[in-house]
Every structure is written in C-alpha cells, then in structure tokens.
C-alpha positions as CSV (number, residue, x, y, z in Angstrom):
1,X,0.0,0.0,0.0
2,X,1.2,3.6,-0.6
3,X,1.5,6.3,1.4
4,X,-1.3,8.1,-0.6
5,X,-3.4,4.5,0.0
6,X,-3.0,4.6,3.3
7,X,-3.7,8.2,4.5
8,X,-6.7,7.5,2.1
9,X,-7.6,4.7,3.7
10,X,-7.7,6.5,6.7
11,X,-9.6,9.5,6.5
12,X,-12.1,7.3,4.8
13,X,-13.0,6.2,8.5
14,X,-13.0,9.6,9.5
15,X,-17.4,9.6,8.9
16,X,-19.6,6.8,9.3
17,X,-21.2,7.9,6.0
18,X,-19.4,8.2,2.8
19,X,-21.8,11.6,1.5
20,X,-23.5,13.9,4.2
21,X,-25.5,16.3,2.5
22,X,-24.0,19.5,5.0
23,X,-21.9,22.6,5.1
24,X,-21.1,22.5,9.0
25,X,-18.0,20.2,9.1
26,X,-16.7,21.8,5.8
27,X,-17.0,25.1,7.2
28,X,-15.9,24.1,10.7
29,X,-12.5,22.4,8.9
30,X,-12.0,25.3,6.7
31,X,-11.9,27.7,9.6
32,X,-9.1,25.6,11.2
33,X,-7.2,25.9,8.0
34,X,-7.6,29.5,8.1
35,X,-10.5,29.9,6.2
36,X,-8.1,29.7,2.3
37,X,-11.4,29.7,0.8
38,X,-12.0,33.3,1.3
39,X,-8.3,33.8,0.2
40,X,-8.8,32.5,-3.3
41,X,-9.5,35.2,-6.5
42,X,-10.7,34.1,-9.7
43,X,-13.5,31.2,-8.7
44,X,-15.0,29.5,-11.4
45,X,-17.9,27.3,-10.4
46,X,-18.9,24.4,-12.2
47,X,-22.3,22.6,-11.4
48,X,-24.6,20.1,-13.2
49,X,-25.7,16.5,-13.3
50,X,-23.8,16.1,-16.9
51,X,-21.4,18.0,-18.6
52,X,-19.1,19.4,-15.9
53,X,-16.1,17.3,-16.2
54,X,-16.1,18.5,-20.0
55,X,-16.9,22.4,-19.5
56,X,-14.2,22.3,-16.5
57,X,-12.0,20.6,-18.6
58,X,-11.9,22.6,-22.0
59,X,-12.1,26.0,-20.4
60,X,-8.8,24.9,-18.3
61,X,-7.8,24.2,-22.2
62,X,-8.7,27.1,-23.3
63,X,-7.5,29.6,-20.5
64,X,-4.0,27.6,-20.2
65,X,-3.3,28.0,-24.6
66,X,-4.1,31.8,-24.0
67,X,-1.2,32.1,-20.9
68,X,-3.4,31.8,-18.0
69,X,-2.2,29.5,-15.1
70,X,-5.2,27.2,-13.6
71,X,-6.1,25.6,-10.4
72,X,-8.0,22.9,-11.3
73,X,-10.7,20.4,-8.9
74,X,-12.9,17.6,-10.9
75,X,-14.1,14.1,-9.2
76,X,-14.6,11.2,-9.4
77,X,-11.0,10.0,-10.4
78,X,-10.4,7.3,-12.7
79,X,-7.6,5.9,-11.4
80,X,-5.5,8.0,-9.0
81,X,-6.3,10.8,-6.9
82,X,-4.2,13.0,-8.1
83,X,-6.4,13.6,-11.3
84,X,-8.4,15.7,-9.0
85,X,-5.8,18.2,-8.2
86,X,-4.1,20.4,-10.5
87,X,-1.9,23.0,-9.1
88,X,-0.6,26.0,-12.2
89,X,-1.5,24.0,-14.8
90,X,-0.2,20.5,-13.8
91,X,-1.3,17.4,-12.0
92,X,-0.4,17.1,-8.5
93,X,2.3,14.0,-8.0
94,X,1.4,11.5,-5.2
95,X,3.8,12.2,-2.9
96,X,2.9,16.1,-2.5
97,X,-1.1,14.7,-2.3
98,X,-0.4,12.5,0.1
99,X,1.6,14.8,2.3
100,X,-1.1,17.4,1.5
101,X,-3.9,15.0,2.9
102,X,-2.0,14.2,5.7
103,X,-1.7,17.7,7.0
104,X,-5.5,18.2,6.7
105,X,-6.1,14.7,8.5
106,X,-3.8,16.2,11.3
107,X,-5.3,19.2,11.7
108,X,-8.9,18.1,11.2
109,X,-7.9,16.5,14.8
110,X,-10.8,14.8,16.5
111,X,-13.5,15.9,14.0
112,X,-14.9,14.0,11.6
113,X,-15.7,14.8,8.3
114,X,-16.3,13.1,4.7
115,X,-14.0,12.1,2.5
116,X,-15.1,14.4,0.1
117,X,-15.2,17.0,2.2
118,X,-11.8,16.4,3.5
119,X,-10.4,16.1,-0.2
120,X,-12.0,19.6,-1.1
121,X,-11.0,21.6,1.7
122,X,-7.1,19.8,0.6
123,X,-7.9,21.7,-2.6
124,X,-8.5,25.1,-1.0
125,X,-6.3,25.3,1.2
126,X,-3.6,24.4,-1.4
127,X,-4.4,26.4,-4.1
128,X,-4.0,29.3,-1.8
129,X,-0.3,28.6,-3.2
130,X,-1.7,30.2,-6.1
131,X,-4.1,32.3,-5.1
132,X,-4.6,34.5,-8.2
133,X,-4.4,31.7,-10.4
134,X,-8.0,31.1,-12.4
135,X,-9.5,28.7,-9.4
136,X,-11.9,26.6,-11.4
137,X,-13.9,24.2,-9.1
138,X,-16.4,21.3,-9.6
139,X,-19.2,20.9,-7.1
140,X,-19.6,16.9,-6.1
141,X,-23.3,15.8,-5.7
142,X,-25.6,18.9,-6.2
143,X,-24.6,22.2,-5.1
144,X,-26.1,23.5,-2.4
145,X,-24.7,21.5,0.8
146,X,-21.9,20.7,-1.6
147,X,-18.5,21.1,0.3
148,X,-17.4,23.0,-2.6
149,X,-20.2,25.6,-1.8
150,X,-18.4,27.8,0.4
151,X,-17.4,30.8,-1.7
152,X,-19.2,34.4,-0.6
153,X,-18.3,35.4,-4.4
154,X,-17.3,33.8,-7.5
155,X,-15.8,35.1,-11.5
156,X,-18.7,33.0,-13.0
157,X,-20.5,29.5,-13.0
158,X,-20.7,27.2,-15.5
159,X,-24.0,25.7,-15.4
160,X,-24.1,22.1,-16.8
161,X,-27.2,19.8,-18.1
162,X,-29.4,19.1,-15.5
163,X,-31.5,16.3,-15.4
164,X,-32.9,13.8,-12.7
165,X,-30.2,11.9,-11.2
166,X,-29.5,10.9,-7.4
167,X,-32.7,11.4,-6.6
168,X,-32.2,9.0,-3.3
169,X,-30.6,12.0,-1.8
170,X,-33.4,14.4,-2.4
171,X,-36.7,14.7,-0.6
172,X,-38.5,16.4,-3.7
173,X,-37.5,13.9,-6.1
174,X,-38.3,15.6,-9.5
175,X,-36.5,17.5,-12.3
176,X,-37.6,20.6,-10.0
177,X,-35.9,19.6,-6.6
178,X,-32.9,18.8,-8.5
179,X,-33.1,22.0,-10.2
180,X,-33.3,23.8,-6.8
181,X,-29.9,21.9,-5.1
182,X,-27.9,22.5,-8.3
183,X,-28.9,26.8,-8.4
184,X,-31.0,27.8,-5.6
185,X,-27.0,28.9,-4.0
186,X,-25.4,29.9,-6.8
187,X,-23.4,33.1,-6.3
188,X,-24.5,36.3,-8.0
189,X,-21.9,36.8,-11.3
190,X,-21.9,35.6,-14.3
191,X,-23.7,32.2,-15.1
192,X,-23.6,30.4,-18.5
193,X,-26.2,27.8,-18.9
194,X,-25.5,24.7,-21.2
195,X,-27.7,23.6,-23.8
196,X,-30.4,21.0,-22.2
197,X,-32.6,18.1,-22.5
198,X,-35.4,19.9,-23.4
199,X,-37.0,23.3,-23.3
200,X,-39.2,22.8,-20.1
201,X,-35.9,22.3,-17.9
202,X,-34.6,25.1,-19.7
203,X,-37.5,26.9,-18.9
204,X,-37.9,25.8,-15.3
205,X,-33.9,26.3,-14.9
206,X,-34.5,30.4,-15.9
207,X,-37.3,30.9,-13.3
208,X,-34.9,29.3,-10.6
209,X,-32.7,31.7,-11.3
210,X,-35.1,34.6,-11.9
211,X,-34.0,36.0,-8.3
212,X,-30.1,35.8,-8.9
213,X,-28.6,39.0,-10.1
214,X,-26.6,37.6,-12.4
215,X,-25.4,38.2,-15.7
216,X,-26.8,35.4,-17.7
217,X,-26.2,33.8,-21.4
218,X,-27.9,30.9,-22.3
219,X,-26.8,28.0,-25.0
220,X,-29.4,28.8,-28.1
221,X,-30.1,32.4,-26.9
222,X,-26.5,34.0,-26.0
223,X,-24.3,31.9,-28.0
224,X,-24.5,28.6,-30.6
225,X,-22.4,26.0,-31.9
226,X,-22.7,23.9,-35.1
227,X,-21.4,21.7,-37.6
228,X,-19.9,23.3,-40.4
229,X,-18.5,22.1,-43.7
230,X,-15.2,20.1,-44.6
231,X,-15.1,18.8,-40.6
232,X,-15.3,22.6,-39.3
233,X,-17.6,24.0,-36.2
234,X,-18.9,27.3,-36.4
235,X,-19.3,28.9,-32.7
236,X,-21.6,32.1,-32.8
237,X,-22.7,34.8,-30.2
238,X,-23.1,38.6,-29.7
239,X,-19.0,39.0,-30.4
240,X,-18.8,37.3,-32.9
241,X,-18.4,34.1,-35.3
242,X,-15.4,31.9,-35.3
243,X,-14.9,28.7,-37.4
244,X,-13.1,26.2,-35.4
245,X,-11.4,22.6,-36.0
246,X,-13.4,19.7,-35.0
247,X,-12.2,19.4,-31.0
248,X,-10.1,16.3,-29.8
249,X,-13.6,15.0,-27.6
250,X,-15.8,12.5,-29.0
251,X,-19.8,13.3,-29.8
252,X,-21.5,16.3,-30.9
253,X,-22.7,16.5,-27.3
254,X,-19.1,17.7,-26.2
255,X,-19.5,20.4,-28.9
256,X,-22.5,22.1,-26.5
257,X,-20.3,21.6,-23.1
258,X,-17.3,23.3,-25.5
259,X,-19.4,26.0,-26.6
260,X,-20.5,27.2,-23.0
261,X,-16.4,27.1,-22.2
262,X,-15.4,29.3,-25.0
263,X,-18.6,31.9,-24.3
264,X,-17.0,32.0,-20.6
265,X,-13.6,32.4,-21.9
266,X,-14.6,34.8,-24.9
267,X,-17.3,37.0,-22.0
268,X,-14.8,37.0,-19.2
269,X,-11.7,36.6,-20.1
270,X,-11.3,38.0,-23.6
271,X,-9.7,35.2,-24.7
272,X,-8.4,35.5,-28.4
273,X,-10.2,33.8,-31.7
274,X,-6.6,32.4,-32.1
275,X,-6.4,31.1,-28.6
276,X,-9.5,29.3,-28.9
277,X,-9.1,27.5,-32.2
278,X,-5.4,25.9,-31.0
279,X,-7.0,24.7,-27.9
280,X,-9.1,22.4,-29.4
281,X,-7.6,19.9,-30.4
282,X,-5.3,19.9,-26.9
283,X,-8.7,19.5,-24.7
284,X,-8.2,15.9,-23.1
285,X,-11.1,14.0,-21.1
286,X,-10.3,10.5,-19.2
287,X,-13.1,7.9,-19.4
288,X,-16.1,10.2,-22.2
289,X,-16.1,8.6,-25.4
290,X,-11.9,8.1,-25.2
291,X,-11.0,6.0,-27.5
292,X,-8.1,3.7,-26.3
293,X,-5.7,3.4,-29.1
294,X,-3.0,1.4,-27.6
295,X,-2.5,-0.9,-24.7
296,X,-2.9,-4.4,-23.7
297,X,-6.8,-4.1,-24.1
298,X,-6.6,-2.5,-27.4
299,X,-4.2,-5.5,-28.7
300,X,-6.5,-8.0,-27.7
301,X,-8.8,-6.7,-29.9
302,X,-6.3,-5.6,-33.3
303,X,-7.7,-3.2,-35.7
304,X,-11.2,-3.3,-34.0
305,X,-11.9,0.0,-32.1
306,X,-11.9,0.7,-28.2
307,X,-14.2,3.3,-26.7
308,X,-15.1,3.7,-23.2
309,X,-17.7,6.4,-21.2
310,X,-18.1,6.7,-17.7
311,X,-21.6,7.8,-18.8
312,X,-24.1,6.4,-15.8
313,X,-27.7,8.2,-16.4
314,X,-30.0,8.5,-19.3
315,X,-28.9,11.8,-20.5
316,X,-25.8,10.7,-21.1
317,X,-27.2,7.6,-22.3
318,X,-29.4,9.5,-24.5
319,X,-26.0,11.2,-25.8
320,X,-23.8,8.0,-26.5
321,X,-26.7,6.1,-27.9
322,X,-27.1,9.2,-30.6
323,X,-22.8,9.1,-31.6
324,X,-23.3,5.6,-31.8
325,X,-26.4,5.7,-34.5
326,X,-23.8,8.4,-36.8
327,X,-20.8,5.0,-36.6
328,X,-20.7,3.1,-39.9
329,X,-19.3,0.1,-37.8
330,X,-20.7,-2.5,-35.8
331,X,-20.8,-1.6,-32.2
332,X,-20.7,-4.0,-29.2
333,X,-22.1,-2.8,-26.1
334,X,-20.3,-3.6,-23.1
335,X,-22.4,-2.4,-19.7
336,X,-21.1,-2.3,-15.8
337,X,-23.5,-0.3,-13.4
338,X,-23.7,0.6,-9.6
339,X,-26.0,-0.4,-7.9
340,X,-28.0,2.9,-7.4
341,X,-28.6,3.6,-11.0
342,X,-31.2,3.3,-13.8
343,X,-30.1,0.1,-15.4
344,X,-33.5,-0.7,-17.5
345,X,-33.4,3.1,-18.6
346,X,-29.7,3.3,-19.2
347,X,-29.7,0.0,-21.5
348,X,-32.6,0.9,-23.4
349,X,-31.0,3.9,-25.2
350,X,-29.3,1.3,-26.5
351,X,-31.5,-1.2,-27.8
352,X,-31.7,-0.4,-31.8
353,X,-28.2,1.4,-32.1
354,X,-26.2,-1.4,-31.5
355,X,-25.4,-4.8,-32.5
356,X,-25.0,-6.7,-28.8
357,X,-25.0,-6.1,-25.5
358,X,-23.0,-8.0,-22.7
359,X,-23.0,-7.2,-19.2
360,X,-20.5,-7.5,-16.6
361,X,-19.5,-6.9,-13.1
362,X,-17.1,-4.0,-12.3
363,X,-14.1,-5.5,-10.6
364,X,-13.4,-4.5,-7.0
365,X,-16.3,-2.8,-7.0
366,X,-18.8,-3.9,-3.8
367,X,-21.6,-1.2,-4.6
368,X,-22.0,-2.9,-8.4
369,X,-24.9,-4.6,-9.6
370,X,-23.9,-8.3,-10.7
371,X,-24.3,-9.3,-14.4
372,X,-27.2,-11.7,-13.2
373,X,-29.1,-9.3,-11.7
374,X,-28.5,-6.9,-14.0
375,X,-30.0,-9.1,-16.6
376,X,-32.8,-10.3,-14.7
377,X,-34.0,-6.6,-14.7
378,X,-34.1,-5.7,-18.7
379,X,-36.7,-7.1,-20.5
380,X,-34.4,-6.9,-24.0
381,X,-33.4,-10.1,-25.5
382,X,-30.4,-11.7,-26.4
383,X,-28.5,-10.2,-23.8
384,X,-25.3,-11.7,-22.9
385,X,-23.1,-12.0,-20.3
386,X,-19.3,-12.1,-19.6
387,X,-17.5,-13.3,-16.4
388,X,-14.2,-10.7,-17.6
389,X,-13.8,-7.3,-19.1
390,X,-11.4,-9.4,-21.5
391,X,-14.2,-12.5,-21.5
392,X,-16.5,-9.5,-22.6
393,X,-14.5,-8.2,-25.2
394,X,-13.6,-11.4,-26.9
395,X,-17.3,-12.4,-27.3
396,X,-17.1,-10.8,-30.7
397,X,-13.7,-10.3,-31.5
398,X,-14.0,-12.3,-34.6
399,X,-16.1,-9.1,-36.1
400,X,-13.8,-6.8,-38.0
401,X,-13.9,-3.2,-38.3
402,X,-16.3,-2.9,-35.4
403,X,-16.0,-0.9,-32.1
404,X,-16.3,-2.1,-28.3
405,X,-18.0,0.5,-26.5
406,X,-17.4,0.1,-22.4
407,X,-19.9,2.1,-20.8
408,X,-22.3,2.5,-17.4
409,X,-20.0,3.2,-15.0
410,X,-16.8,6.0,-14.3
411,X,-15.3,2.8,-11.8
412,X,-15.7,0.8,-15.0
413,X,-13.8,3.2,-17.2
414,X,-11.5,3.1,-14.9
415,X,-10.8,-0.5,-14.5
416,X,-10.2,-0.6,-17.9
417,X,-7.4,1.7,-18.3
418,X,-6.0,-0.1,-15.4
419,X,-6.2,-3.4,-16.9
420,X,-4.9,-1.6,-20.4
C-alpha cells in the first residue's frame, strides 16, 4: 500500500457515512485551515448533473493556450487521486497529495468529516499557493450543501445539463428539486447555462434563477455552436463568429459543453479567436467517449476500435446512444452499473443502435450490480453475459472493423485503463 493508500484509507474512516448532505463540518475544517477559501480570486464554479467534467476541462484548455495559469478540482477520479488536483496548470504527483492530505487529516484533529469533504477543503487550502491563479472548481453531488459551496463570491459559473439523477438524496424527487440543489446557492456573477434536455428544464432552470442578479447567457439564446463544412464547427454569439477545428472529444454533445467554455472564456476573459481554435484539439477528457488506441486491451482486440464512457444516467445515455447511431461500424455494447442507477433506462438507449449487448460486473467494486441481476432486470433479448472485461471483449472479436463500447460506470472506465 502507498503512502497516498494509506492516509486515504484513513480519512475514509474519519465519517460513518461516505456523502453527508451538510456545510457545518466543511466550514468548521475550513476555519481551522484559516478559512483559504476566502483567500482564493478568480473562482470559477462548475455545477450540473452532466457536462461538468467536460466544461471544467476545455475552459482549463482554453485559458491555459491563451497564458493563464489554472487551479483545477474535478471528481470522481479514474484511477489516482491525483487527477483531481491540478496545481498552475499540472497534476499534483502522489507524494505532495499525500503529504497534502496528511496535513489536513492532522489538523482536522478529533473531528470527523467526509472524504469528500476532507479532499476539497485539501484543494482550497492548497491552491492558496496560487491564489490568483483562475480557481476553477467542480461541485460533487448537487450544489447547495456541496462542500465545494463555500465561496461568498465567484468570477462566473458554468452551469451544466441538468437532469434527474440521485434522486435517493433528495426529498423532492423531481426535475424541479434537482433544479433547486444545483442553483438555488449559486453566487450572483456571471452564469452560462449549457444547452439541455429539453426546453421545459430550460424553462424551469430560468425561473430558478429569476432571483439571482446575475449576468446570464444561455446555449441557443447568447451563444451557438454547429457543424460546419469540410469537418469545421462554427461557434456564434453577440461577439462574434469563429470557425473552429473539430475538438479532440468524441460526440456532438461535447460540442454544447465546449461552446458554453469558450462563451466563458470569450465574455470573461477576452480570450483570443486564435487562442481558442489551438485549444481544441489539446482538450483531453479521461473515461467520455476516449478512445483507447493502444494498450494491452486494445491489442487483444487488433484493428477493432476501443471506446469507453463513464456515462451512468439516461442523458448521457441518450448522448452516446445518438454518436453511436452516426458510426458506420458494428458496435458491441459492453455495460457495468452501480448499484443505485437506472439500469433498464440506461440500457434501453441502447436497444436499436447497437449490435449486442453483454454485461459484466465492475471488478473490485462492492456497490455494483452483478451481471445476473443486472440481466434479470431488462426485459431486452439476447442479452449476454461475460464473467471478464477481457471474456467480454472477446465475445465478438471475430467481427472486423467494429467498435467495443465500455460504458455505465466512471469505476468501469477506470478498471479498464487499469487493466490496459
């Protein structure tokens, strides 16, 4: 075990409960830490049930080609902590986390608090290294007793697709109550709102925020993005239009997350049309739509393709199942889920865009759903089952020029660039 293992191991014992939807311990271990959160300029805040990973992601892209030196904070991880914590534009090693987390642990003293909660205020208090850096910060589950909530003022938000999700944690459990954790808080600034499912969340999203004196630009109102011709996107709003190269993410859905990063970064931060066109093709997601092009994985399975999404809910279901319909290959569907998500829902995108479908369990993961149950719950035929991720993707390995989509789970993706 290392020494980031261990002290990880540990302050996972620090709360009987791995998510406790409060601001009290956060708050309380802030203010032994000398309250760095009221230290920090330059907040971006980045909320949704989809998206966020992505918009957090290519405006740090975006910010970092034009000169500008990020802090960045994103969970889950894939497959270290570390991916969490970026520090002037570069990943924290393990050493300095763990040393990092070990400090807090100490200082937290005999107060508990969540892991999460432990691993944010980490982020706060050492990003006040680089205080004026661009601070750009992804809430966990929610927003508004999200341990990432603790900012009297913020630069802007970037508001993500919101959708029903997690409901267990909610007492209203509809598209509304969701929509009320996620922007009920949200500081007064400058909020740009991703394009969404449909218009009646988009509708329902403006009157939350009727009360918050923000500036606000909306995808389809304030600024656009399409397709254009010879592999080109056109990005459009009140500045201007600026023809772009297709952007190094997978899925004309990343185009609508990518659009409401550059109207930040064009609003904000005046970022140049040069800037912004070299950034995308440098904008790099672990574990949405990545394609694995190399690896022991990808050898098993030669010239046959290797995509993996950490995708878990129907909207981003609903987004992979619609790249999938534009593939002129044959595409295998392989499916892990947790155990607290919509499995019959999440499938069923898939049922007429793809060729098979085999299920299997997430290794070293307790909180999964096993392949057996899984299967007893969809009422789809010819489902199939695999007792390995390598089991799975030799099913139908002797198809050629097909593609092996890994999806249902982040811990899945994960597992999979671990066995790669």
């Amino acid at each position: 075990m290392t020494k980031l293992q261990k002290i990880i191991s540990k302050i996972e014992k620090r709360h009987n409960k791995k998510i406790d939807l409060s601001l009290d311990r956060t708050f309380s271990l802030l203010n032994k830490l000398g309250n760095p959160q009221n230290k920090l300029n330059n907040v971006v805040t980045v909320v949704g049930t989809n998206s966020k990973a992505s918009m957090a992601t290519a405006l740090s892209s975006i910010l970092k080609e034009a000169g500008l030196k990020c802090n960045l904070y994103t969970s889950p991880h894939l497959q270290s902590y570390t991916e969490r914590y970026v520090f002037n534009n570069k990943e924290i090693n393990e050493n300095d986390l763990a040393i990092l987390l070990e400090d807090v642990d100490k200082i937290l003293g005999n107060d508990n608090a969540t892991v999460f909660e432990i691993l944010t205020c980490a982020f706060i208090k050492f990003a006040e290294n680089f205080k004026d850096n661009v601070n750009i910060i992804e809430a966990g589950l929610f927003h508004r007793f999200d341990s990432t909530n603790v900012f009297k003022k913020n630069l802007l938000t970037l508001l993500g697709v919101i959708h029903l999700d997690h409901l267990n944690w909610l007492d209203n459990k509809t598209i509304d109550g969701v929509i009320y954790e996620k922007t009920s808080s949200l500081p007064a600034s400058n909020i740009f709102i991703n394009n969404q499912m449909n218009s009646e969340i988009k509708t329902k999203i403006k009157k939350s925020l009727i009360n918050n004196k923000s500036n606000k630009y909306y995808y389809g109102n304030d600024f656009n993005i399409t397709n254009s011709e010879n592999s080109l996107i056109c990005y459009q709003d009140k500045m201007g239009e600026i023809i772009l190269p297709q952007p190094s993410l997978i899925g004309d859905h990343q185009l609508f997350n990518i659009s409401t990063s550059i109207a930040a970064s064009r609003k904000i931060f005046n970022i140049s049309d040069t800037d912004i066109k070299n950034s995308m093709k440098k904008i790099k997601l672990k574990g949405r739509l990545e394609e694995i092009k190399s690896g022991k994985l990808k050898k098993l399975i030669g010239r046959n393709r290797l995509i993996i999404d950490g995708g878990h809910n129907i909207n981003s279901a609903i987004s992979i199942s619609n790249w999938v319909k534009k593939q002129s290959e044959k595409v295998h569907l392989i499916c892990g889920m947790m155990n607290d998500k919509p499995h019959e829902e999440f499938v069923s995108q898939f049922e007429n865009s793809v060729n098979t479908i085999t299920l299997i369990d997430i290794p070293n993961q307790e909180g999964s759903i096993s392949k057996e149950e899984f299967k007893k719950k969809l009422s789809i035929q010819n489902i199939h089952t695999a007792k390995s991720i390598k089991e799975s993707l030799m099913l139908n390995n002797k198809d050629e020029n097909c593609i092996f989509l890994c999806a249902g789970s982040l811990y899945l993706a994960g597992e999979i660039l671990n066995l790669n």
